[in-house]
Every structure is written in C-alpha cells, then in structure tokens.
PASEBA-1860 file (N, C-alpha, C; in nm, 3 decimals):
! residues 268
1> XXXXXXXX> 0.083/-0.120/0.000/0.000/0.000/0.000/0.086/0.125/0.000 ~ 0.194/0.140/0.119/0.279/0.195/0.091/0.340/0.241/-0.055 ~ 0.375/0.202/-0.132/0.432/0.173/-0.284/0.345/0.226/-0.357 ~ 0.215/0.193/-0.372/0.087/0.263/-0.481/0.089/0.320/-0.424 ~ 0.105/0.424/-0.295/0.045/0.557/-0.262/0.145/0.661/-0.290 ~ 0.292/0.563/-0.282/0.406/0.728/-0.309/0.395/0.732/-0.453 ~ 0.340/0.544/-0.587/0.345/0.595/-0.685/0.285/0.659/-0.780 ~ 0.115/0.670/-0.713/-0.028/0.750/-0.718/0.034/0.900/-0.698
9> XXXXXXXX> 0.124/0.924/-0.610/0.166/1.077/-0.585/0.238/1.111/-0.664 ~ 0.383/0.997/-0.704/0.452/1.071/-0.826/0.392/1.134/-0.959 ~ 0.288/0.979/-0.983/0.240/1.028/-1.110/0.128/1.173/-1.086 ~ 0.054/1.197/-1.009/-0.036/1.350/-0.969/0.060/1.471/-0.994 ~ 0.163/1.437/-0.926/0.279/1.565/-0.955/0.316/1.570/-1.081 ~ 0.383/1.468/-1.111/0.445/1.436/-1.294/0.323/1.551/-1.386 ~ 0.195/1.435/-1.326/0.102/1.503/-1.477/0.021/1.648/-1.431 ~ 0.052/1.710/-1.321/0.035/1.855/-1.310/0.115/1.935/-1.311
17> XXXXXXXX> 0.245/1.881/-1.334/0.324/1.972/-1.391/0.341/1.976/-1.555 ~ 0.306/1.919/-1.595/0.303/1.882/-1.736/0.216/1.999/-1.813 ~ 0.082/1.991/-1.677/0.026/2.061/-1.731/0.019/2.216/-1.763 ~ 0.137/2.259/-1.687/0.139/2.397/-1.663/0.235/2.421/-1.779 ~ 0.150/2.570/-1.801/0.201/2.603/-1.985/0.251/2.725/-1.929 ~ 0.414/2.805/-1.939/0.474/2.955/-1.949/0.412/3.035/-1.997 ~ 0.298/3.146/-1.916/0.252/3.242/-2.004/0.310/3.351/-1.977 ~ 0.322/3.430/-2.097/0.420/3.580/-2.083/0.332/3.668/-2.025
25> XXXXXXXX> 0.392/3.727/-1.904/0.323/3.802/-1.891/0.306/3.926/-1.960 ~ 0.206/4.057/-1.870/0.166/4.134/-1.973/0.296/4.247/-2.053 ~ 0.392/4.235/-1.953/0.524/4.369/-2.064/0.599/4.286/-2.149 ~ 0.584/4.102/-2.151/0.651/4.035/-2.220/0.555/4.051/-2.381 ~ 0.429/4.005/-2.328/0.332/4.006/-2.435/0.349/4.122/-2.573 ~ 0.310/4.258/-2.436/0.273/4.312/-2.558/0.421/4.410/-2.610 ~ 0.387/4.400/-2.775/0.518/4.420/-2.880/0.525/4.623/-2.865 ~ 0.610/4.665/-2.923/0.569/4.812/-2.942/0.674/4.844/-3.096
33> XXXXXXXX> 0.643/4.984/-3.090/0.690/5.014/-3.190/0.722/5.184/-3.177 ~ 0.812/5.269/-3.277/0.844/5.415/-3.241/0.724/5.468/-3.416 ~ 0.688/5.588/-3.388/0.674/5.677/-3.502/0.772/5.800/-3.492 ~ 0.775/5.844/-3.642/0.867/5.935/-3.648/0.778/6.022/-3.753 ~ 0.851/6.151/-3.827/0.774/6.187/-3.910/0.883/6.345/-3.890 ~ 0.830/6.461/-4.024/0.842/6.581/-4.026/0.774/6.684/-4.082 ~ 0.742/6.783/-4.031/0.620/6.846/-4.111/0.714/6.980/-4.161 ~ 0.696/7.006/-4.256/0.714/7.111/-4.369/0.614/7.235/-4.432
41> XXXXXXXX> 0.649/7.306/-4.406/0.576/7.406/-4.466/0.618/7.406/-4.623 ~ 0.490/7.404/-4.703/0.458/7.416/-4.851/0.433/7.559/-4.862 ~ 0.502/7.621/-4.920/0.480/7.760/-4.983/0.546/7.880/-4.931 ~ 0.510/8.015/-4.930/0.559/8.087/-4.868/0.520/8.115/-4.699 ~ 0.646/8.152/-4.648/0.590/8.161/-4.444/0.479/8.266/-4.437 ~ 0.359/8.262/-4.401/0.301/8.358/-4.383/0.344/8.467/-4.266 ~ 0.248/8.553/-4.242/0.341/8.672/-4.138/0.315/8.625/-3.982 ~ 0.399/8.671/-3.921/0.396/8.644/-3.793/0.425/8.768/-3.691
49> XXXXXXXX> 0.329/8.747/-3.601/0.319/8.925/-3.565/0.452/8.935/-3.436 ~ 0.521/9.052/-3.413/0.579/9.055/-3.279/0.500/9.168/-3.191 ~ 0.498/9.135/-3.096/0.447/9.277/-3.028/0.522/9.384/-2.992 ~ 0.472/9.479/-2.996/0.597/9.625/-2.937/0.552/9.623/-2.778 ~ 0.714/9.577/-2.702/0.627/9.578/-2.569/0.716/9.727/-2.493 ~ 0.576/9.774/-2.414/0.554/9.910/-2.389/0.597/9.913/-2.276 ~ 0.514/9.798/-2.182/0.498/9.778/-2.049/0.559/9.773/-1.952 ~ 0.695/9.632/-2.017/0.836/9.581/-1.918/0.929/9.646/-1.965
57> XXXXXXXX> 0.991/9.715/-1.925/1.149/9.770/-1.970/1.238/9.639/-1.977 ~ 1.210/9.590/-1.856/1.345/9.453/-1.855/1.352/9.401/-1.938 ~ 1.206/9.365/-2.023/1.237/9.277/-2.118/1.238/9.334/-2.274 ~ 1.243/9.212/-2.386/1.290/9.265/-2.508/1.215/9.398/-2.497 ~ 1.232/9.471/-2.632/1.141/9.613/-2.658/1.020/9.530/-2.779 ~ 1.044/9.466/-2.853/0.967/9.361/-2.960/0.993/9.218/-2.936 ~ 0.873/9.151/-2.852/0.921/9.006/-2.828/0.775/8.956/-2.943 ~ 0.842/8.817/-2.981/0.793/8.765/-3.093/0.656/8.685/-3.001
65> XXXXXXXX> 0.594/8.636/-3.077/0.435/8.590/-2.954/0.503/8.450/-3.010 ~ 0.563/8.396/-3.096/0.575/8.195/-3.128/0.469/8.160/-3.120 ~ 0.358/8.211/-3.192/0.249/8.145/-3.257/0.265/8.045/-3.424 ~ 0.342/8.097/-3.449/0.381/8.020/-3.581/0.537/8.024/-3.603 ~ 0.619/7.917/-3.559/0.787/7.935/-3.575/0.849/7.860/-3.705 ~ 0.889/7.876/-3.790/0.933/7.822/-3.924/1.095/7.827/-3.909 ~ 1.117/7.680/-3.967/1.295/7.713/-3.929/1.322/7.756/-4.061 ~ 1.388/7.906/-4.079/1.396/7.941/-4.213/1.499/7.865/-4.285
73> XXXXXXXX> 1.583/7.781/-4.253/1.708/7.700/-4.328/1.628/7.550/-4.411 ~ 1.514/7.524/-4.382/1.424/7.400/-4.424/1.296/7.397/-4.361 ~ 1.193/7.514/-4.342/1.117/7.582/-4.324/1.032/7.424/-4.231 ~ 1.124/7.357/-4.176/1.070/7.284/-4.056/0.946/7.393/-3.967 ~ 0.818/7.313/-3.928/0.709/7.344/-3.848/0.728/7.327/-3.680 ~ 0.734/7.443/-3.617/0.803/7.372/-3.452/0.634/7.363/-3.413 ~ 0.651/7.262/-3.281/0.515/7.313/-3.217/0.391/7.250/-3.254 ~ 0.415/7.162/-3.360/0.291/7.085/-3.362/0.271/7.004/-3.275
81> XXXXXXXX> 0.157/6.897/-3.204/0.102/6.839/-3.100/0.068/6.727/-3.235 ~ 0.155/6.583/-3.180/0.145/6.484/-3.217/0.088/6.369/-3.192 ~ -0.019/6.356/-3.176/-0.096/6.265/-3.010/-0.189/6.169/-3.057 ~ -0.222/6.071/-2.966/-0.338/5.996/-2.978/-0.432/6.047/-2.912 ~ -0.550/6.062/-2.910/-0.638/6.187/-2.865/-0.714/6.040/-2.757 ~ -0.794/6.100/-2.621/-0.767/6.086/-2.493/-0.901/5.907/-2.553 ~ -0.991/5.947/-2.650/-1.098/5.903/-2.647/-1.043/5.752/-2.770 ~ -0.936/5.754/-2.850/-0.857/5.622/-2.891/-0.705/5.620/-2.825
89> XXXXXXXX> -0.724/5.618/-2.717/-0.633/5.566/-2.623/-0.594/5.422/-2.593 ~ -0.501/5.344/-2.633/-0.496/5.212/-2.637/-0.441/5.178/-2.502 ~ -0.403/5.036/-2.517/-0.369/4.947/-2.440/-0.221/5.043/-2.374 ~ -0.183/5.077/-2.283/-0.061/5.113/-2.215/0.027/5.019/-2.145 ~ 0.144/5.043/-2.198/0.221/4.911/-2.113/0.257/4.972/-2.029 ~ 0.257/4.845/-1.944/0.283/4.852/-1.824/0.415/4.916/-1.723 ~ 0.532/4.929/-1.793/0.646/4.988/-1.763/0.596/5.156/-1.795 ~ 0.512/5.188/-1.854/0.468/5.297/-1.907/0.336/5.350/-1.792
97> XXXXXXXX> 0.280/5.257/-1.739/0.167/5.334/-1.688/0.171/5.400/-1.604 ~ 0.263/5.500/-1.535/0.253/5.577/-1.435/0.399/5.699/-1.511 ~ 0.403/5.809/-1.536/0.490/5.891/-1.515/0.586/5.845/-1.470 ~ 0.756/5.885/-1.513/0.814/5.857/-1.382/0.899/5.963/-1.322 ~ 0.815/6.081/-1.394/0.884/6.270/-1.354/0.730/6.267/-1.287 ~ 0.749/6.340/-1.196/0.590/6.380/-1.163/0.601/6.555/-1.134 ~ 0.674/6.589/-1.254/0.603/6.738/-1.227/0.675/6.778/-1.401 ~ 0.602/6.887/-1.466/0.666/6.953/-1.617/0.644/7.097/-1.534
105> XXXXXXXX> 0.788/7.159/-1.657/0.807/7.317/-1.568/0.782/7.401/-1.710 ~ 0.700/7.491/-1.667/0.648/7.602/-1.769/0.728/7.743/-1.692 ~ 0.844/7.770/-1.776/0.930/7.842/-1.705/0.889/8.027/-1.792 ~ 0.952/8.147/-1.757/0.911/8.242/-1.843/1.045/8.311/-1.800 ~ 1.078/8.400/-1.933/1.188/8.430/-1.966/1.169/8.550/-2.032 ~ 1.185/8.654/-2.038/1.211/8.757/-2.130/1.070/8.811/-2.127 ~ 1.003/8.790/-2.091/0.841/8.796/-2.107/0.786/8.738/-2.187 ~ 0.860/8.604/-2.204/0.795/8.474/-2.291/0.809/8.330/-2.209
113> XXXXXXXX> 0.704/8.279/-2.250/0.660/8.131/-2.162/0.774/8.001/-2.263 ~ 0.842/7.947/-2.157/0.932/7.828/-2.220/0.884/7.690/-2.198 ~ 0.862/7.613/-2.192/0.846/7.646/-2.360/0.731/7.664/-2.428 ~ 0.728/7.661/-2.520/0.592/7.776/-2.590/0.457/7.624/-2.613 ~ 0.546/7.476/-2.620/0.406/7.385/-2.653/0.508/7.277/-2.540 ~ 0.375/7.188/-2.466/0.444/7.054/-2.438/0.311/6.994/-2.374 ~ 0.394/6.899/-2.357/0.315/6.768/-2.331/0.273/6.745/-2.135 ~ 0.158/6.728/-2.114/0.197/6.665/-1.915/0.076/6.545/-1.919
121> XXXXXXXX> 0.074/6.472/-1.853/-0.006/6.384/-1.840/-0.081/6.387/-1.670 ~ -0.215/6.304/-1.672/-0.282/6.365/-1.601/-0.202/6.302/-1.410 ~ -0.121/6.230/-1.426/-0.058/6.192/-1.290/0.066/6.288/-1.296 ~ 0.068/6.382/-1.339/0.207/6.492/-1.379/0.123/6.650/-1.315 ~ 0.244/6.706/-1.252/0.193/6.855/-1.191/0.274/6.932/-1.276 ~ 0.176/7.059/-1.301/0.238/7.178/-1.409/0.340/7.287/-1.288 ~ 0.426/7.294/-1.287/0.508/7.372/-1.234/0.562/7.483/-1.314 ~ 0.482/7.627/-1.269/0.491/7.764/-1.330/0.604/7.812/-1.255
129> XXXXXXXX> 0.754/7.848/-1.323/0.810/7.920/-1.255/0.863/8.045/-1.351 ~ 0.943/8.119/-1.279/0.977/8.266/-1.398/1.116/8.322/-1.312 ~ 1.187/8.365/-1.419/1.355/8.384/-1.458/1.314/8.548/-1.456 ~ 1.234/8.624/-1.468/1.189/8.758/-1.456/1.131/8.803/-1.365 ~ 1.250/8.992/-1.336/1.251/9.071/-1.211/1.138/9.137/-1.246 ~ 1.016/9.085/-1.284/0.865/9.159/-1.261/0.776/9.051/-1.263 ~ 0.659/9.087/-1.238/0.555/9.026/-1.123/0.424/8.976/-1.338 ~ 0.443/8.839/-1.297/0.348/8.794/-1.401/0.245/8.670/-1.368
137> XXXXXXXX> 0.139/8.631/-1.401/0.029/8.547/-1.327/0.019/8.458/-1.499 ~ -0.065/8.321/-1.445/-0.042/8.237/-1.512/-0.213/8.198/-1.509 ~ -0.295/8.198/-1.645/-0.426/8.158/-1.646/-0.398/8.058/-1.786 ~ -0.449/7.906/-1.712/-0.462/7.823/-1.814/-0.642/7.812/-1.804 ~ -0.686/7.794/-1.953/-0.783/7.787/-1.937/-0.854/7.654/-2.000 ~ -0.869/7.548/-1.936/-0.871/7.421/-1.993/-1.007/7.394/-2.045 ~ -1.085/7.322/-2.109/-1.254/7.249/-2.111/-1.273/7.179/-2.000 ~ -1.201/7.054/-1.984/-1.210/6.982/-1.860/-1.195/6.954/-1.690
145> XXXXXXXX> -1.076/7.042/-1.722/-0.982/7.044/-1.606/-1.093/7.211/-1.540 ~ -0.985/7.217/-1.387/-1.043/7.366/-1.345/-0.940/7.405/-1.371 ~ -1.059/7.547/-1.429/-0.945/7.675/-1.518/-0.889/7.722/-1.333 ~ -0.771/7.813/-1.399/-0.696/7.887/-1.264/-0.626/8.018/-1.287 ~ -0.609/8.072/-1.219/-0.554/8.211/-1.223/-0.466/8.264/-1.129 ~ -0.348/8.222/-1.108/-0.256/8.269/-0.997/-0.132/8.409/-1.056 ~ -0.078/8.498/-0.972/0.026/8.548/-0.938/0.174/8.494/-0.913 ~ 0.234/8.524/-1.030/0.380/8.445/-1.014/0.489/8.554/-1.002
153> XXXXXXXX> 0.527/8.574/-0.857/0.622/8.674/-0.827/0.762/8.666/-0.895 ~ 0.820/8.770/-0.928/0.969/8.815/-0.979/1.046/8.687/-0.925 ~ 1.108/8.648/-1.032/1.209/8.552/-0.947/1.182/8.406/-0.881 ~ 1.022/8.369/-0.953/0.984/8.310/-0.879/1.017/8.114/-0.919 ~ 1.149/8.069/-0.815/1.227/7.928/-0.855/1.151/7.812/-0.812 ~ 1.084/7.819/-0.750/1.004/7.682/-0.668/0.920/7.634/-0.757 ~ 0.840/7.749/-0.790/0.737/7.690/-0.901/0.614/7.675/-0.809 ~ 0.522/7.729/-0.891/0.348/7.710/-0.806/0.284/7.618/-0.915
161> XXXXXXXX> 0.213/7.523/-0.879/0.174/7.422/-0.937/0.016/7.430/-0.960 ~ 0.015/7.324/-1.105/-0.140/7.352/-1.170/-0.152/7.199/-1.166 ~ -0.302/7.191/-1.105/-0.299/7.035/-1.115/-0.427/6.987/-1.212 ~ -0.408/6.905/-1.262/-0.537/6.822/-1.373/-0.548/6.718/-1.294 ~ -0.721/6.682/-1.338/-0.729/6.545/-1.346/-0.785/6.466/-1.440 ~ -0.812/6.512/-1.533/-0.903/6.415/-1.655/-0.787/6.482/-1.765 ~ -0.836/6.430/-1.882/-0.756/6.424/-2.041/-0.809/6.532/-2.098 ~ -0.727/6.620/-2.156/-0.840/6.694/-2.230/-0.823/6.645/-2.384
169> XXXXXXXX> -0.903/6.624/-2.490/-0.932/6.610/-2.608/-0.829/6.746/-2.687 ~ -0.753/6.838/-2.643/-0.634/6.915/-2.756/-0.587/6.996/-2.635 ~ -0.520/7.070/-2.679/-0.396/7.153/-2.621/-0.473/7.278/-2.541 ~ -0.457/7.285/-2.395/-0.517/7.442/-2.316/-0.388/7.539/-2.324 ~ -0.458/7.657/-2.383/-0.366/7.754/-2.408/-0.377/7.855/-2.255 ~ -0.237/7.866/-2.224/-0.214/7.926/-2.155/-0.184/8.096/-2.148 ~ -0.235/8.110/-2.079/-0.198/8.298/-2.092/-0.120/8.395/-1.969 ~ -0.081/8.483/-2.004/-0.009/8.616/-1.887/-0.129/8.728/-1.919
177> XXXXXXXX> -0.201/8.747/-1.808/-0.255/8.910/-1.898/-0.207/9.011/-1.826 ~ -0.095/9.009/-1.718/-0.002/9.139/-1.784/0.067/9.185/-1.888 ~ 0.088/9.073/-1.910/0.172/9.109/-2.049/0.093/9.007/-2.160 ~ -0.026/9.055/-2.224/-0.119/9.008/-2.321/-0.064/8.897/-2.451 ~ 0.034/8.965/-2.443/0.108/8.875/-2.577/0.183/8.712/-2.570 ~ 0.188/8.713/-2.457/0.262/8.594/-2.376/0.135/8.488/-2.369 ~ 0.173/8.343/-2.434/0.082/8.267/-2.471/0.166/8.125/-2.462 ~ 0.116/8.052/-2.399/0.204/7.874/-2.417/0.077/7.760/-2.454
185> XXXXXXXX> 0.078/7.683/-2.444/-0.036/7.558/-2.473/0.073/7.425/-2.420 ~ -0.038/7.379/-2.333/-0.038/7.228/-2.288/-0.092/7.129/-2.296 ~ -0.073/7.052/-2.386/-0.173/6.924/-2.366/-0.174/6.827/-2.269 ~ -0.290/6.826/-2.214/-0.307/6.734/-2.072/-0.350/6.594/-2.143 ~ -0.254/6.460/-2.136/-0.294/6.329/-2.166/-0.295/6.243/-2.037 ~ -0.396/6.120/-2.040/-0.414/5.993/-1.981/-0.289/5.896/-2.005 ~ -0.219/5.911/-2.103/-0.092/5.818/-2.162/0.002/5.877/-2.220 ~ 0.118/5.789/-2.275/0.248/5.901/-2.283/0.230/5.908/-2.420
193> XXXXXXXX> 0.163/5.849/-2.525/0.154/5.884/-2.654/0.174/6.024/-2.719 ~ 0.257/6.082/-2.653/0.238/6.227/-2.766/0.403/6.270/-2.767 ~ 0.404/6.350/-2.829/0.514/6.482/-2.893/0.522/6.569/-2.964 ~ 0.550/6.687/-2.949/0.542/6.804/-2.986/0.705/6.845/-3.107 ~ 0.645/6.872/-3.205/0.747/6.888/-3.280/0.881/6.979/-3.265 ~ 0.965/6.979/-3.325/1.150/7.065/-3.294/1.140/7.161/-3.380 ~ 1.241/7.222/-3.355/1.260/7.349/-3.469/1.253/7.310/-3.588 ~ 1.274/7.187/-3.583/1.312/7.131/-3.735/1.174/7.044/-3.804
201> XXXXXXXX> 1.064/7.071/-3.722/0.910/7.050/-3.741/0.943/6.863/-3.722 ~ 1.050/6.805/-3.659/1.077/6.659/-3.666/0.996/6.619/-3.505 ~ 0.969/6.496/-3.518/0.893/6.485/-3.359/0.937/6.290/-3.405 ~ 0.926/6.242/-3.242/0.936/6.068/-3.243/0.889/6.053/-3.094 ~ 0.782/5.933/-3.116/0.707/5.890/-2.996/0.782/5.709/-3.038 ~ 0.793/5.694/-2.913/0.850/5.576/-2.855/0.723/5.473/-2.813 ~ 0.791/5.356/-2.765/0.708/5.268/-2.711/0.533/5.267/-2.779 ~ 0.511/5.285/-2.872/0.390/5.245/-2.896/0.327/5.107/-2.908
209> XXXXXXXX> 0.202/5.052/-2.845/0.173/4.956/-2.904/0.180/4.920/-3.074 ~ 0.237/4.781/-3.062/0.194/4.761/-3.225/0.067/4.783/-3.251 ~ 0.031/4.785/-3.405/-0.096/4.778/-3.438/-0.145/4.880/-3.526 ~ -0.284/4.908/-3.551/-0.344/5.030/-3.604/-0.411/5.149/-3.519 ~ -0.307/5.272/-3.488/-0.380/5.348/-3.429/-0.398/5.485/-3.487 ~ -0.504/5.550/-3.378/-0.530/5.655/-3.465/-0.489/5.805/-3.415 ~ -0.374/5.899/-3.460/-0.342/6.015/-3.473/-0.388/6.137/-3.480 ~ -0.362/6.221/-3.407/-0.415/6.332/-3.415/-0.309/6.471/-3.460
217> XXXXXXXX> -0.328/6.572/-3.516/-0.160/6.642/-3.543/-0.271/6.795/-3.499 ~ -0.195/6.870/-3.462/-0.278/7.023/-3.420/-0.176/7.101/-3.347 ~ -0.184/7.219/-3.470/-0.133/7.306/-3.428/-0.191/7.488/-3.365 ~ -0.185/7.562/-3.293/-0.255/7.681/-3.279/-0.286/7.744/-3.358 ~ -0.163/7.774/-3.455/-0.292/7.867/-3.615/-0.375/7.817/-3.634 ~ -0.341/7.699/-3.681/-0.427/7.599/-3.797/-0.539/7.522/-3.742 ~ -0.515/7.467/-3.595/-0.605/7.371/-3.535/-0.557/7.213/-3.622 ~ -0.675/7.182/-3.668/-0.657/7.013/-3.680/-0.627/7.050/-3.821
225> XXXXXXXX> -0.483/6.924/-3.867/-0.435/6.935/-3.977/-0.449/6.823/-4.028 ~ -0.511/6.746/-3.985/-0.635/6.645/-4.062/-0.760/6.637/-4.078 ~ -0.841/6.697/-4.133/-0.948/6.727/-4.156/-1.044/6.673/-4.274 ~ -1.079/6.520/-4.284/-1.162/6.481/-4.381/-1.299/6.472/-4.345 ~ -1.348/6.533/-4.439/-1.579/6.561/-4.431/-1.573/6.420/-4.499 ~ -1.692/6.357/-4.415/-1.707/6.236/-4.483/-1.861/6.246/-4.451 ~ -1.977/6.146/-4.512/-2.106/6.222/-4.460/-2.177/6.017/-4.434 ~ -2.234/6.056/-4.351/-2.284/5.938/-4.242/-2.389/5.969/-4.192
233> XXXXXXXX> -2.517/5.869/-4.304/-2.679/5.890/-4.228/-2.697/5.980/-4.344 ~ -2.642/6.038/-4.477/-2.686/6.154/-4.507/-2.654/6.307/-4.465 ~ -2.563/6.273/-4.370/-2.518/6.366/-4.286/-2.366/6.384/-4.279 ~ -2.278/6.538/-4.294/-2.143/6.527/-4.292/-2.130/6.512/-4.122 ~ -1.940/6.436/-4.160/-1.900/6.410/-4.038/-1.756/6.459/-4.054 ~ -1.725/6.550/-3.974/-1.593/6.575/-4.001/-1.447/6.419/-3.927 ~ -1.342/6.364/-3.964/-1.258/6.283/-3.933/-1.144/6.376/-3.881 ~ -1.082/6.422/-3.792/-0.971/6.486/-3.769/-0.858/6.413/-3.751
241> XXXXXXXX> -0.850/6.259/-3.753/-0.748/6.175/-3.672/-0.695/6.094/-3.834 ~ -0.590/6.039/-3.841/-0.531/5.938/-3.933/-0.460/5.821/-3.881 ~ -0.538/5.698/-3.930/-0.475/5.562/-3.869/-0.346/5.541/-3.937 ~ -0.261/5.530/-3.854/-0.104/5.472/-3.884/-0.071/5.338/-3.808 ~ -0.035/5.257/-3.892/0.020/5.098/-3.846/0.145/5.097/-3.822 ~ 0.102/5.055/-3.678/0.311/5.066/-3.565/0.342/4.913/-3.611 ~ 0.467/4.882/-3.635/0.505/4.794/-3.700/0.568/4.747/-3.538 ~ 0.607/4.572/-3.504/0.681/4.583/-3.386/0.833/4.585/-3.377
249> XXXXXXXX> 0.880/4.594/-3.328/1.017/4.622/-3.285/1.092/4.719/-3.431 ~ 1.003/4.814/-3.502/1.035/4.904/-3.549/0.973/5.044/-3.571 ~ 1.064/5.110/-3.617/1.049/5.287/-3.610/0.937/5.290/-3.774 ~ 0.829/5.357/-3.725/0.759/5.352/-3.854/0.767/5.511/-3.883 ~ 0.856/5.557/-4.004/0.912/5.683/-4.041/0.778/5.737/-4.139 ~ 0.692/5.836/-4.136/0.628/5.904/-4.217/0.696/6.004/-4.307 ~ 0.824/6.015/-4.298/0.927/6.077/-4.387/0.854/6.253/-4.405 ~ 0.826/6.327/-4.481/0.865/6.486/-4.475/0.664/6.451/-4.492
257> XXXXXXXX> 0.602/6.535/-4.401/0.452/6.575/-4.426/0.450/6.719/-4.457 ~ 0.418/6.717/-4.575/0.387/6.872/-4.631/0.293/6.962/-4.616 ~ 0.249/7.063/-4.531/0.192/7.136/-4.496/0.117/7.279/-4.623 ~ 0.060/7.295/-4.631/-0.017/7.395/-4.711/0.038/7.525/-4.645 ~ 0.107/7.646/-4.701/0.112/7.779/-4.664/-0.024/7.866/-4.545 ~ -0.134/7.796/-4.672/-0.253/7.885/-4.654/-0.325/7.815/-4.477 ~ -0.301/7.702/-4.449/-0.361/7.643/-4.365/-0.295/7.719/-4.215 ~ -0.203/7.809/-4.191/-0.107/7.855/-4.114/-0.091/8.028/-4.162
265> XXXX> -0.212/8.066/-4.185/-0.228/8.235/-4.237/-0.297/8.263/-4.144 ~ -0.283/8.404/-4.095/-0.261/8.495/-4.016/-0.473/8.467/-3.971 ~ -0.529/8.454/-3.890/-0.662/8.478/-3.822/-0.677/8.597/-3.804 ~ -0.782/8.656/-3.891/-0.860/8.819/-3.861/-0.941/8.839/-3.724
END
C-alpha cells in the first residue's frame, strides 16, 4: 500500500506539472513600436506678428508671440502636438503606466513662456516658474480640467503648481494678462503617446503599441491638420485623426509631411 500511494503521488505531480504552460506576462506580451515623421511648410511663411512691448522695460522692446515658428534654413514646423487623442487611447504598457517625472516646468523668460508647446499627463503637476525681475500670473484655461488664475512673483524658482485630473481632447492655451502677448499651450494626456514637434518640425514617440492606431496632429494657427468631411446617415461628419500601423520592434518613419502655406495664415 505503501508503494501505490508514493506511486499515485509521483504520477499527480508528474502530470500537473506537465500541465502547466509559461505564459508571458503582460510587458513580455505586448510588442511596441516608435513613429517618427516631419512636417514642412509648402509655400511661402506667412506673417507672424511681434508685439511692441511698452509695459516691461526689462524685457525685449519687440518680443515675438511663437504662434507660428518656421525654421527658415528647411522651413521645418516647430510646435505641432502629435498625439493619440484621450478618447482612442490604447492598451498602455505597463512599464509605461505611471509617469516617472511627476512634475513639467512652464518656465518664463524675457516675457515669454518656455516652452511655448508641451506635453503633461494627467498623474504629472504643471510647475509655473519665472527667470523675470517683474511680477506675471499664469491663467490656463482648460474644457475639462479647473481653469486657474494665480500670481507668479519676480524671481519666482520653486514653481506654483497647476494640477489636472481628466484628459483633455487638444492643447489648453495658456496665458499672462499682464503682459497680453505671452501665450504657451499644454496638452493634458491619460498616456504618454504624444510629442510636440523641434525646430526642425521633426517629432518621435516611442514605445507604442503595435498595431493600427489613430493620430491626431494640431497646431494653434491651424487647429486640426487632418481634416476629412465624410457624410454618415446623409449627414457630414468631419474625421480629424489618421490611422497609422506601428510595425513591432520598429520605427515607422512618415518621412517629410507637407503642410499647405494657406492652412497657417494669419486669423482676422
């Protein structure tokens, strides 16, 4: 009895281990991939206003507002917002799902906001600080989030903080209204999917899931620089987003995107 019972046990162990199959877990599983891309201005730069500033002595006498920056050597687009928009938000891996800066700094300089576009996500704090010996306040004014309006003293290094909690669907433009001309934009995301283009209008997002997802590109002149009317029910529907397929363990390059002159002209 002895004997059939240790060899009733070998074989229980033998064939439950047999049965157990290696599953990858979930950062093994899932594959990713990078996009890349560059946007170009087609045609001539339209105008771009500077302001005559009256107000600050300290700072320039004509500071430029960087509403529209063109690198004049290959008329690269800075400043576009490269994103998956909050509502086709995919699968996030897991090494990815939490920030691992938990604060972005919106610094001001000259009587201009540095930098002029970026990215924070909604577990990320906006930290307003300023390099300037005069007194300037910081109003972001979001859809989702609560709008705010603080006082940012001369000199001020610590930084006073703006906090979100939901995604917003495009970029909240930020303002100074002491000094009116002074303007930045932030896009608040749920995931790290985004980037904001270089002087050289070049931008690259990392770690994406493989697969087919869908893009969003927007800039402040122009707004959405995908824009197809398609009509559904009898009815138009505007498309602002473009599906791009992340290939895995490679960089999927959209090579030079050419921009229209006219789409980036001056708003009356």
């Amino acid at each position: 009895m002895k004997t059939n019972r240790f060899l009733w046990r070998t074989t229980l162990v033998a064939t439950l281990s047999a049965c157990i199959i290696p599953v990858a877990s979930p950062a093994q599983a899932q594959k990713s991939g990078s996009l890349t891309g560059q946007f170009i201005l087609e045609g001539d730069v339209p105008a771009v206003d500077e302001v005559e500033n009256v107000k600050e002595p300290i700072c320039a006498k004509r500071v430029p507002t960087d509403e529209l920056v063109i690198n004049k050597d290959n008329k690269g687009i800075a400043n576009i917002f490269v994103f998956i928009p909050a509502l086709k938000k995919p699968t996030v891996h897991p090494d990815l799902a939490k920030s691992k800066v938990k604060a972005v700094v919106l610094d001001q300089k000259n009587c201009q906001f540095l930098p002029h576009a970026q990215v924070m996500r909604t577990d990320q704090v906006l930290l307003v600080k300023s390099m300037d010996n005069c007194n300037h306040n910081t109003r972001p004014n979001p859809i989702k989030n609560n709008p705010d309006n603080f006082a940012v003293p001369a000199n001020e290094r610590t930084g006073l903080p703006w906090k979100v909690k939901v995604a917003e669907n495009n970029p909240t433009q930020v303002k100074c209204d002491i000094h009116p001309w002074m303007t930045a934009y932030v896009l608040v995301l749920d995931h790290p999917y985004a980037a904001v283009t270089d002087k050289d209008g070049k931008f690259k997002i990392e770690n994406l899931p493989a697969g087919e997802l869908e893009f969003r590109y927007w800039h402040e002149r122009a707004g959405y620089l995908i824009k197809v009317e398609k009509v559904v029910d009898g009815k138009p529907k505007f498309e602002n987003t473009v599906k791009i397929a992340i290939e895995a363990d490679k960089t999927t390059d959209l090579g030079i995107i050419k921009m229209k002159a006219e789409k980036f002209a001056k708003q009356n």
